[in-house]
N, C-alpha and C positions, 0 to 999 in steps of 0.2 A: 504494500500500500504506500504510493507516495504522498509525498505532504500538498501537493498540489490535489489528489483526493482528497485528501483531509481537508483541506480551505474551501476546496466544492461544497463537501457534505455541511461543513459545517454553516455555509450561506445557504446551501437550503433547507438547514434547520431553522436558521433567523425567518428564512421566508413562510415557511409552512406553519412554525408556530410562533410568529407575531413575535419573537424576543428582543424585537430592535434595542432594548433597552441595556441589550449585551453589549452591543456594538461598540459603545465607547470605552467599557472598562477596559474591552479585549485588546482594544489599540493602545489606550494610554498601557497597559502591562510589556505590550513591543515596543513602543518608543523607550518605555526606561528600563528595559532590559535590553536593548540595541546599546543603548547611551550606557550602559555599565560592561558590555562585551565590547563596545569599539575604546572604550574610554581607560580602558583597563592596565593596557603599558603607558602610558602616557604620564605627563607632571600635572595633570589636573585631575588623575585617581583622588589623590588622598583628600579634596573639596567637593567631589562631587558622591566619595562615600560618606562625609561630614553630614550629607542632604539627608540621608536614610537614616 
């Protein structure tokens, strides 16, 4: 199963049972876990895990 099925299934979970309300948590949780896996060598780790 690739993850490209998994982001199908899971948009027509949102469609079929009305959970638009997902939507945004599920992104903000990729944006700051993107920003903690890209951010991670870098000299602005140790301010941006201050955040958490």
């Amino acid at each position: 199963m690739g993850k490209l099925t998994i982001m199908r299934e899971f948009v027509q979970f949102l469609l079929e049972r009305k959970k638009w309300w997902l939507t945004p948590i599920i992104l903000m949780l990729l944006l700051l876990g993107s920003l903690i896996v890209l951010t991670e060598g870098s000299a602005l780790a140790p301010f941006i895990y201050t955040l958490f």
